[in-house]
SENUFI-696191 format. One record per residue (C-alpha): residue number from 1; x, y, z. Coordinates in Angstrom, 3 decimals. Each point is the difference from the previous one (the first is absolute). Layout:
// residues N
     i          x          y          z
   NUM          X          Y          Z
...
This chain:
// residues 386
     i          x          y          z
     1     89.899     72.472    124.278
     2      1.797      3.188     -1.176
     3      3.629     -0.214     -1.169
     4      2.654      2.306      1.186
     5      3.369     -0.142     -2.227
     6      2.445      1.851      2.634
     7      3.308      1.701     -1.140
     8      2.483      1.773      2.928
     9      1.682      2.565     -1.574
    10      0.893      2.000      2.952
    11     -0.267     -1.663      3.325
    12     -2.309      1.638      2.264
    13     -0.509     -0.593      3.872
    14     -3.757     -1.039      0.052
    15      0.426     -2.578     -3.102
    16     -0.862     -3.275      3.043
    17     -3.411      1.984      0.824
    18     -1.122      0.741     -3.395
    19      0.392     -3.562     -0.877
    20     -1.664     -1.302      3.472
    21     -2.815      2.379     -1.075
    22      0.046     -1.616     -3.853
    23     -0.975     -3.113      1.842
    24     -2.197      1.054      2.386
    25     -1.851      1.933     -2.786
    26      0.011     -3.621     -2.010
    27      2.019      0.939     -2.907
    28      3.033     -2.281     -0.725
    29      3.310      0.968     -1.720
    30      1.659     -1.760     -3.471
    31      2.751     -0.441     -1.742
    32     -2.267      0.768     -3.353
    33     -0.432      3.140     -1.167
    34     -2.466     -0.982     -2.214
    35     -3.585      0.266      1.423
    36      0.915      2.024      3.061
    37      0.601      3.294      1.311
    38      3.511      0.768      0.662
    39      0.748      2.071      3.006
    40      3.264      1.731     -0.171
    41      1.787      1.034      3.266
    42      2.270      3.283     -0.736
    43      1.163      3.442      1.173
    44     -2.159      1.037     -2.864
    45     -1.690     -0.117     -2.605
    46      2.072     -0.675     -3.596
    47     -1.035     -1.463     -3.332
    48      3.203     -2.191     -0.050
    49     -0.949     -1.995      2.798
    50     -3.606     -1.083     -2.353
    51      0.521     -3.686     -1.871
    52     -1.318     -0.121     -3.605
    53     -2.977     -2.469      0.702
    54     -0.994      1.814      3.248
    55     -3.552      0.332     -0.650
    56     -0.915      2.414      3.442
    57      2.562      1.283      2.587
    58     -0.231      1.097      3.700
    59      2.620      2.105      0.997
    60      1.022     -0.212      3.840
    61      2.371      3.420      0.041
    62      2.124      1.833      2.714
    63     -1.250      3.197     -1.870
    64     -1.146      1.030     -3.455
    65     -0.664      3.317     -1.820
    66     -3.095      0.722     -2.309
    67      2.626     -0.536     -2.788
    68      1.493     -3.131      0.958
    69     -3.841     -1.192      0.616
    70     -1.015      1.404     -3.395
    71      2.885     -1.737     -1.502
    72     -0.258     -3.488      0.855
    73     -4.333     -0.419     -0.084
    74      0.762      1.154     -3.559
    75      1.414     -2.987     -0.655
    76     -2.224     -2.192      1.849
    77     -3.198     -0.008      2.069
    78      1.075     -0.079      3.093
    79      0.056      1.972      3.562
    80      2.889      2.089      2.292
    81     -0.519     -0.665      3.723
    82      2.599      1.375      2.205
    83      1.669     -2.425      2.750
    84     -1.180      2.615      2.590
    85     -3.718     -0.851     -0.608
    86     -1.905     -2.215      1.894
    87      0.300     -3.664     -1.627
    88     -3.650     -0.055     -0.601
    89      0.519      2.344     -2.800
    90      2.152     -2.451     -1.361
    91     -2.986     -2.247      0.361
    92     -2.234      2.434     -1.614
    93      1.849      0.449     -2.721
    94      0.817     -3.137     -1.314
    95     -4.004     -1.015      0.430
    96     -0.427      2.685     -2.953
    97      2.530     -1.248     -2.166
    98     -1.466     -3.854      1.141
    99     -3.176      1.361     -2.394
   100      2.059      1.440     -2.899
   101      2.029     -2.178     -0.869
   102      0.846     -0.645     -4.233
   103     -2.326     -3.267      0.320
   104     -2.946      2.316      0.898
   105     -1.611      0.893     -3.186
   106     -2.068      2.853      1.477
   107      2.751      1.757      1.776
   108      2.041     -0.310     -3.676
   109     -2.501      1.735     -2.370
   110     -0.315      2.578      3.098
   111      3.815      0.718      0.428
   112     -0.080      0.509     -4.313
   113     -2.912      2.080     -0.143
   114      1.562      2.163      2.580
   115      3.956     -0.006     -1.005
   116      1.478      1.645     -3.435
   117      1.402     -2.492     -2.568
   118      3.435      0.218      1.394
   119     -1.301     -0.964      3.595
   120     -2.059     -3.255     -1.051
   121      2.680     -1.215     -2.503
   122      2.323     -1.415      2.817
   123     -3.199     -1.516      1.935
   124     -1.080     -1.777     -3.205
   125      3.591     -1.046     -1.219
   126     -0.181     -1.599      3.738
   127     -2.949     -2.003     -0.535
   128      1.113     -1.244     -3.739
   129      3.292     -0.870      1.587
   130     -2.049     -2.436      2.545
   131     -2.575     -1.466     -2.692
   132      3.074     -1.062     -2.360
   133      2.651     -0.592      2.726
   134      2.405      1.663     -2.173
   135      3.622      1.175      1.056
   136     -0.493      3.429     -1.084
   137     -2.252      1.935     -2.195
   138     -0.463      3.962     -1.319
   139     -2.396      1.727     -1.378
   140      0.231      2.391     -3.380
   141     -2.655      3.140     -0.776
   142     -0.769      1.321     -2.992
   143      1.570      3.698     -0.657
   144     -0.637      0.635     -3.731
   145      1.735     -2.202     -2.283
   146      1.798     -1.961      2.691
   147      0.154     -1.911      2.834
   148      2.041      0.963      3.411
   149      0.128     -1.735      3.152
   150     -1.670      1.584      2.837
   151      0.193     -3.260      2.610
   152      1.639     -3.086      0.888
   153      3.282     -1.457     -0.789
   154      1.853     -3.145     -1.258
   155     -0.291      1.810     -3.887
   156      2.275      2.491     -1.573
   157     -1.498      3.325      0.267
   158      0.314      1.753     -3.468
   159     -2.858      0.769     -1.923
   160     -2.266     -2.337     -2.134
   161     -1.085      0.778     -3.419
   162     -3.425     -0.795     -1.196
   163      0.979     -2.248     -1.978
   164      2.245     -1.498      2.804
   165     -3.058     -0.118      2.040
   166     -1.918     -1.998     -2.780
   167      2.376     -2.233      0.061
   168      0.334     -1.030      3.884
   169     -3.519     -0.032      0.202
   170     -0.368     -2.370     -3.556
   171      2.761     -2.202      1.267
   172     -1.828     -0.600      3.432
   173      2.852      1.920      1.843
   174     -1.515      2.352      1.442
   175     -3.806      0.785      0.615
   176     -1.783      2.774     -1.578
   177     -1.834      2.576      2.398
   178     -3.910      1.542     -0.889
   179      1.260     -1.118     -3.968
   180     -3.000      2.150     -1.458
   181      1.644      3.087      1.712
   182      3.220     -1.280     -0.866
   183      1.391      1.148      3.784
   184      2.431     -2.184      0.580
   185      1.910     -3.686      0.582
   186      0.937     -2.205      3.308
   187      3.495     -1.977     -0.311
   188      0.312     -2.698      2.257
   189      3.217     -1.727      0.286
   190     -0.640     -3.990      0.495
   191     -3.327     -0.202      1.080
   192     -0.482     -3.669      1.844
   193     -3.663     -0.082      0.040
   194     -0.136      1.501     -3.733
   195     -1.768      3.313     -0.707
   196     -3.650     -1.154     -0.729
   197     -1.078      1.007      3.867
   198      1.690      3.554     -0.346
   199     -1.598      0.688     -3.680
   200     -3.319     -0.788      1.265
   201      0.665      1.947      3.098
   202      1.198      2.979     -2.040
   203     -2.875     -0.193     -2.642
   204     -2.663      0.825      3.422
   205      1.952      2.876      0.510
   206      0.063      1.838     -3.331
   207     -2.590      2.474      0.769
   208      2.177      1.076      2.917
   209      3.219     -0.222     -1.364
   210     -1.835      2.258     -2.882
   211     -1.627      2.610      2.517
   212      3.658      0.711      1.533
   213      1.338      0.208     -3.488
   214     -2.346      2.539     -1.217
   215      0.399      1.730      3.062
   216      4.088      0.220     -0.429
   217     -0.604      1.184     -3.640
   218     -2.183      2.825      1.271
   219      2.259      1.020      3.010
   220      2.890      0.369     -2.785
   221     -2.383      2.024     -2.378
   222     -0.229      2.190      2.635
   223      3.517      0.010      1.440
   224      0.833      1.940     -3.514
   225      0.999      3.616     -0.854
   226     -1.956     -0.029     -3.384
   227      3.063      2.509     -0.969
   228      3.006     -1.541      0.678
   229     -0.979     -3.849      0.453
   230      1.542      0.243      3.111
   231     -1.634     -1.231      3.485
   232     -2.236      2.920      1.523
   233      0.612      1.436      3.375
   234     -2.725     -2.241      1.323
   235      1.775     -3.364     -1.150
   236      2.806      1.405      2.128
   237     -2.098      0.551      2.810
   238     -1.216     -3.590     -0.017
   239      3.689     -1.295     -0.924
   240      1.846      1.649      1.995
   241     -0.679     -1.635      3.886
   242      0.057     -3.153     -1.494
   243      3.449      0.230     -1.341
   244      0.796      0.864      3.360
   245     -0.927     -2.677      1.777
   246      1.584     -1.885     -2.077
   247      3.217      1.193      0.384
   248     -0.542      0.824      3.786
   249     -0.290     -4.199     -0.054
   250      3.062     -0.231     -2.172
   251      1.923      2.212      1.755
   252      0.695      2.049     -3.300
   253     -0.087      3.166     -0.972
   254     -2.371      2.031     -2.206
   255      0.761      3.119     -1.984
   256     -2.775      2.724     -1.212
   257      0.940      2.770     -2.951
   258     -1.630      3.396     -0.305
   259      0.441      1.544     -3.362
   260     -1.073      3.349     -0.653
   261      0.301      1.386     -3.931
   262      1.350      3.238      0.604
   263     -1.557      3.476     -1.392
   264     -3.306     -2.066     -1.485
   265     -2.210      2.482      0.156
   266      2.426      2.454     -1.307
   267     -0.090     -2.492     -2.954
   268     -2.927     -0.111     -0.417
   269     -0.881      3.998     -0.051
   270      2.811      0.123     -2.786
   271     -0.395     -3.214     -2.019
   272     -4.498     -0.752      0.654
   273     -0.725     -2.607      2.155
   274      0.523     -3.041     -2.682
   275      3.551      0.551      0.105
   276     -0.692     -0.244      3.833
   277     -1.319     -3.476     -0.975
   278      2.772     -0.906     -1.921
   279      2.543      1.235      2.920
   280     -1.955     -2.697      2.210
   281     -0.349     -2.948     -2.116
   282      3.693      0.647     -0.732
   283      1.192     -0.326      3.603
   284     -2.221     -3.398      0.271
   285      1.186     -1.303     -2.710
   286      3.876      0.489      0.726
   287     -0.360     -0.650      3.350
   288     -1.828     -3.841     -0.394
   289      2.787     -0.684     -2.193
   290      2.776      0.540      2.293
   291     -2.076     -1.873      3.188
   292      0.831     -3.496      1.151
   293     -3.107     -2.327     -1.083
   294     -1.049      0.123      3.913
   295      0.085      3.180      0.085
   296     -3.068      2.581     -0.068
   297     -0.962      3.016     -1.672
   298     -3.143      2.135      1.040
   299     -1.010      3.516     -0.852
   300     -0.893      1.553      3.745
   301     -1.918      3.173     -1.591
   302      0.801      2.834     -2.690
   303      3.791     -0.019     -0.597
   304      1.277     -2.413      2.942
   305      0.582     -3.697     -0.846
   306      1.381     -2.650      2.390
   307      1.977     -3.032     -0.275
   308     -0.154     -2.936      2.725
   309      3.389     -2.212     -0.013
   310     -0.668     -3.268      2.306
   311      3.388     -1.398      1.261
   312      2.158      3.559     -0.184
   313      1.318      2.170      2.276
   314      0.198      4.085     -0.561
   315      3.414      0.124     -1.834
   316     -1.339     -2.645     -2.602
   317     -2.752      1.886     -0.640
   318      2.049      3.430     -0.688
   319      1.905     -2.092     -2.519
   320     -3.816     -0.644     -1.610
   321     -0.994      3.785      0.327
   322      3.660      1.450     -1.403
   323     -0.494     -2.456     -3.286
   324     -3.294      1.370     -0.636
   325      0.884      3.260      0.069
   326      2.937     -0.356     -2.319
   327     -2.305     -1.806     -2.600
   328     -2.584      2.891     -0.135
   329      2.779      2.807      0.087
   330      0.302     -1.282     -3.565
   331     -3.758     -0.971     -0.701
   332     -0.505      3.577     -1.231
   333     -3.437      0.115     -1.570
   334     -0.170      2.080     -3.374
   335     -3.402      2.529      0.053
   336      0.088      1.216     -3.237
   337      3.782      1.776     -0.707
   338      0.463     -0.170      3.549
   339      1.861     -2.664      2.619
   340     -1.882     -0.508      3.053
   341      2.537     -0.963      3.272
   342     -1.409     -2.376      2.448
   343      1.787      0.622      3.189
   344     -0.968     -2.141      3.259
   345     -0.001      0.123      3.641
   346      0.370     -3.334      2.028
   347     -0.824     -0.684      3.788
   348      0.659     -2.939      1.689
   349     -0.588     -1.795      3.846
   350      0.137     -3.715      0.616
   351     -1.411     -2.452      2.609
   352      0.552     -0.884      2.544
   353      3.577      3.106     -0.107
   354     -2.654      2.858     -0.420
   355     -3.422     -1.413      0.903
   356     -1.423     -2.077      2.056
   357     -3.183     -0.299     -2.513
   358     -1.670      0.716     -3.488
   359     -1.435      3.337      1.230
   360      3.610      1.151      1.777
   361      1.544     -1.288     -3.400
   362     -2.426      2.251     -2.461
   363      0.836      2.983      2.304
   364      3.642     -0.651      0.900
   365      0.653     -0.590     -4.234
   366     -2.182      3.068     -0.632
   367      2.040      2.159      2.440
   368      3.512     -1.152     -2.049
   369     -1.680      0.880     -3.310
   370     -1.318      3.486      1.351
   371      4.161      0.567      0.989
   372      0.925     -0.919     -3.321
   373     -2.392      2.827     -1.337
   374      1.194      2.483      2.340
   375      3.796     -0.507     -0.359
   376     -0.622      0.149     -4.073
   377     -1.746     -2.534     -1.404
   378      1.413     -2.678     -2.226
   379      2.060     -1.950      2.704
   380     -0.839     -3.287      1.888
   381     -0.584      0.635      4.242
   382      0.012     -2.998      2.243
   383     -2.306      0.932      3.301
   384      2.732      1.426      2.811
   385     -2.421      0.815      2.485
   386     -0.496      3.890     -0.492
């Protein structure tokens, strides 16, 4: 017998025949969410409507776009069937989720040899969750010297130390993840059924958990401007839609910056190219220190950099763009008995006012940063639509 957990959201007209055809089909709907599927009944699809312990979700929707979609079967397995489709796709889809559910070993090591580390944390915090019965529970990776929190909840959220992390893990309050590798810890907030079932669970994961890890660590390597130590134009790239559908499912806004250094290569035929160099690593530098920690800085090619503000609309981001410019008006770098000016030009469009994607947002924020340049340079342009 398969278990359907059922939650109206919206109400919907054919709600009595899908749950005739439930019966007819032979599965049988619970009150538990716990070792079912849940089937959620909305207009569409929205991460807010998704319980913590929901393990696998159908999604019964009026209508859905790829980004609504994308958004919620990131945060589960799951599957989008619109209420306009035949029933028996209903059917259909909730005999593949039947076979891939968290109990099903197989399906597990296939969904984290497939997914990046940030995609098979939440599936595996799941599953420890379940093994412990614990209220709550988070998960902390590695990032140099310390600790941050990349899933769960019931924990405050601020950094661990090493030495912090010793001693959780010493104490026996909190689990230490792949401990040769040092990758991580699990925090699990009163566990009922103790934690030996989750460690041992964990421990036949490692090489997994280690693959994905490695595989972050590389992505990152190559995410850098070897230059600057800012992210590359690539890292954007990859970034960039996925903010998006983020905020698309938040209903928040996202803001992109184009800066320009203006008269480079004039620079650099006057001063050599080192003081080019200099100019650059300058403009990173001042820049990261004036961002939000959210906030991202890439190098997009040559003498353009962007900056990627989640949560902010176009007129917050000006306010970003005119403080960086003020702080390298009087960054003048000295080349021998001379000062060197660094001058800047910043363009800026933000979703969903300007663009309606990441590839409308690179263009629209590139258009305000090529009106900067042509009314004369060092001044901040929000996208107007010319």
């Amino acid at each position: 017998m398969t278990y359907i957990h059922w939650l109206d959201v919206h109400p919907a007209s054919g709600t009595e025949n899908l749950k005739a055809a439930l019966t007819q089909w032979g599965f049988s709907q619970t009150g538990r969410l716990e070792g079912s599927t849940l089937l959620v009944v909305a207009d569409k699809p929205d991460p807010r409507w998704i319980p913590e312990k929901a393990t696998a979700v159908l999604w019964w929707v009026k209508e859905g776009t790829p980004e609504q979609t994308s958004a919620v079967l990131s945060q589960r397995p799951g599957w989008v069937v619109r209420q306009s489709a035949p029933l028996n796709e209903v059917r259909d889809a909730l005999l593949y989720l039947e076979g891939r559910i968290m109990d099903t070993d197989g399906w597990l090591r296939q969904l984290l040899h497939l997914a990046t580390l940030d995609e098979l944390l939440r599936p595996v915090l799941v599953q420890c969750l379940r093994l412990s019965s614990a209220s709550a529970g988070a998960i902390w990776l590695r990032k140099d010297e310390a600790f941050y929190q990349r899933a769960g909840s019931g924990f405050a959220e601020a950094p661990l130390s090493q030495a912090e992390a010793n001693r959780l893990v010493e104490s026996g309050e909190a689990i230490a993840i792949c401990p040769p590798e040092n990758i991580g810890l699990l925090r699990l907030r009163s566990p009922e059924k103790g934690t030996n079932g989750t460690l041992e669970w964990l421990r036949e994961l490692e090489p997994l958990l280690i693959n994905a890890w490695n595989l972050e660590h590389s992505r990152e390597l190559s995410f850098k401007d070897d230059l600057t130590v800012a992210q590359n134009r690539r890292c954007l790239e990859a970034e960039l839609p996925e903010v998006i559908r983020d905020a698309a499912a938040k209903s928040e806004s996202v803001a992109l910056l184009f800066l320009d250094v203006d008269n480079l290569r004039m620079l650099n035929n006057k001063f050599g190219h080192p003081t080019g160099s200099r100019v650059l690593e300058t403009v990173a530098l001042e820049a990261r220190q004036l961002i939000r920690a959210q906030d991202r800085l890439y190098r997009y090619g040559g003498d353009e950099f962007c900056i990627l503000m989640r949560s902010t609309n176009a007129k917050g981001a000006a306010i970003l763009g005119e403080r960086i410019i003020e702080a390298l008006a009087v960054s003048n770098l000295e080349v021998g008995e001379n000062l060197v000016p660094i001058s800047l030009s910043v363009g800026i469009a933000s979703f969903p006012s300007h663009a309606d994607g990441a590839d409308t947002l690179i263009e629209r924020s590139d258009k305000a940063l090529l009106k900067a340049k042509n009314l004369g340079k060092g001044r901040v342009v929000i996208f107007d639509g010319t």
